[in-house]
C-alpha positions, 0 to 999 in steps of 0.5 A: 706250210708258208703261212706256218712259216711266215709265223714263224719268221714273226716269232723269230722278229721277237727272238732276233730283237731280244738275242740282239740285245743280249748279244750287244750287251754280252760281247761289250761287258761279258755280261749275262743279262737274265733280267732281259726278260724281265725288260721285255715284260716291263716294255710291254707293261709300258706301252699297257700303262701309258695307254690305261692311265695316260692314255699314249697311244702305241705309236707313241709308246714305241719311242717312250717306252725303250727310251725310258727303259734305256735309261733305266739300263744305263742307271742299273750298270751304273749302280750295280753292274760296273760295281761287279765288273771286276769279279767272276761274271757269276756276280753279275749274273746272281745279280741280274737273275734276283733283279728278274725276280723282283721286277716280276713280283713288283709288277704282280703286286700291282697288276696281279697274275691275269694278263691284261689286254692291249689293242692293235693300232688303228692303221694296222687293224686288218690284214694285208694279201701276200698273193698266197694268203692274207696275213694280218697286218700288224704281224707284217709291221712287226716282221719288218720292222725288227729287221729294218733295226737289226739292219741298222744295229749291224750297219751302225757297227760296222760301218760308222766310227762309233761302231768300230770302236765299241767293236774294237773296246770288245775284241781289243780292249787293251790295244783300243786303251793304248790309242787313248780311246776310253773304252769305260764311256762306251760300256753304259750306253751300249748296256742302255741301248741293249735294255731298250732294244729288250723294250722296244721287243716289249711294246711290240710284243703288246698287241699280240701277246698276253701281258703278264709279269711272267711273259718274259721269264716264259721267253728268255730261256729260248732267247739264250738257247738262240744266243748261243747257237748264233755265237755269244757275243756274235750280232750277226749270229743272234739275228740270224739263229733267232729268225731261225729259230722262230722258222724252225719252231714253227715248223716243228709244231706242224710236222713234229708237235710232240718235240715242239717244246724242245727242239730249239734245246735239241738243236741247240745240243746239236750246234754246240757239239759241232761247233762250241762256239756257236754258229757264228761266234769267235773266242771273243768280240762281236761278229 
């Protein structure tokens, strides 16, 4: 049962990165963001690609990949996202939901349907004893470092002057304009930095899952499921509620198999007729 539930915190890591974009993204531009599956399959294609045809290692790949693909998010909010701010928030998500789909279908002409392999880094090629069971070791890198950055995500906001201003241009934006402060310079970064952190969960996600073009549409249903238990918006809620979630399923597939496949939607019923803004979501802003 531990070990079950250790890989439940493992698969929570994935959540927690992913629902931690989301939210970043969701509390600055009010923005639901379908194609940050689609980011999170192009980050692990990346890590694939750079090794295949250039032959980058993963280490390197873990800061090439979100770095590019932050970029990539910062150029999309400038074409296409800001155009759409104004209207309905249904625009922006037609939007990003037909840019999954054509980021999906591009990657599948080039690499097709089969899933392509990715091999654990030398230095993490084994397994390490946690005095109850060995593990392998990779698992425990990925563990540890998703919550060493969604540490560091939660410290820079609250704690340093650039995280209260992006915090105080979400929950008071008007208030925030009357100081002189631009709240419209903060909105691409933050969109950028939300588009890595779904990269970053990509090129860790490499040596452990199967890379296919249909690997982030398969996960990003969960992840919003996990977002809006944790409170959209909410940072603290969706890095919470994605290593519950991970906790949760794991341990629903050894003593409940049969719900497996929907306890994360029933649990997710259960929150939101309890608590509609989430477990630790507000009517606004980041939490």
């Amino acid at each position: 049962m531990v070990e079950q539930a250790f890989n439940g915190l493992v698969s929570g890591a994935f959540y927690a990165l992913l629902a931690l974009g989301l939210a970043v993204i969701f509390g600055m531009l009010g923005v639901v963001n379908f194609a940050h599956g689609a980011f999170y399959m192009l980050g692990a294609f990346g890590a694939f690609v750079l090794l295949d045809s250039f032959g980058i290692g993963f280490w390197a790949a873990l800061l090439i990949v979100p770095v590019l693909l932050g970029l990539a998010g910062v150029v999309l909010e400038r074409l296409f996202i800001r155009r759409l701010a104004a209207l309905d928030p249904l625009y922006n998500f037609l939007l990003t939901f037909g840019l999954a789909l054509i980021l999906q279908d591009v990657v599948r002409s080039r690499y097709g349907v089969q899933s392509q392999q990715y091999g654990r880094p030398g230095l993490l090629d084994g397994s390490l004893n946690l005095g109850l069971f060995e593990y392998p070791a990779y698992q425990v890198f990925v563990l540890a470092l998703s919550a060493l950055v969604c540490g560091l995500v939660w410290l820079a906001l609250t704690r340093t002057k650039v995280g209260m201003i992006v915090r105080a241009s979400t929950e008071k934006p008007e208030l925030t304009r009357a100081l002189g402060i631009d709240v419209a310079r903060w909105v691409t970064p933050v969109f950028g930095f939300g588009i890595a952190l779904a990269g970053l969960a990509g090129v860790l996600a490499a040596p452990m899952r199967a890379i296919n073009p249909l690997m982030g549409a398969d996960l990003i249903i969960v992840v919003f499921a996990v977002v809006v238990i944790g409170g959209l918006g909410s940072v603290f809620g969706s890095v919470a509620a994605g290593f519950l979630i991970g906790l949760i399923s794991a341990l629903g597939n050894l003593y409940v198999p049969a719900l497996s496949q929907t306890l994360v939607f029933i649990l997710m019923a259960a929150v939101l007729l309890w608590r509609p803004a989430g477990l630790f979501g507000r009517e606004e802003g980041l939490v």
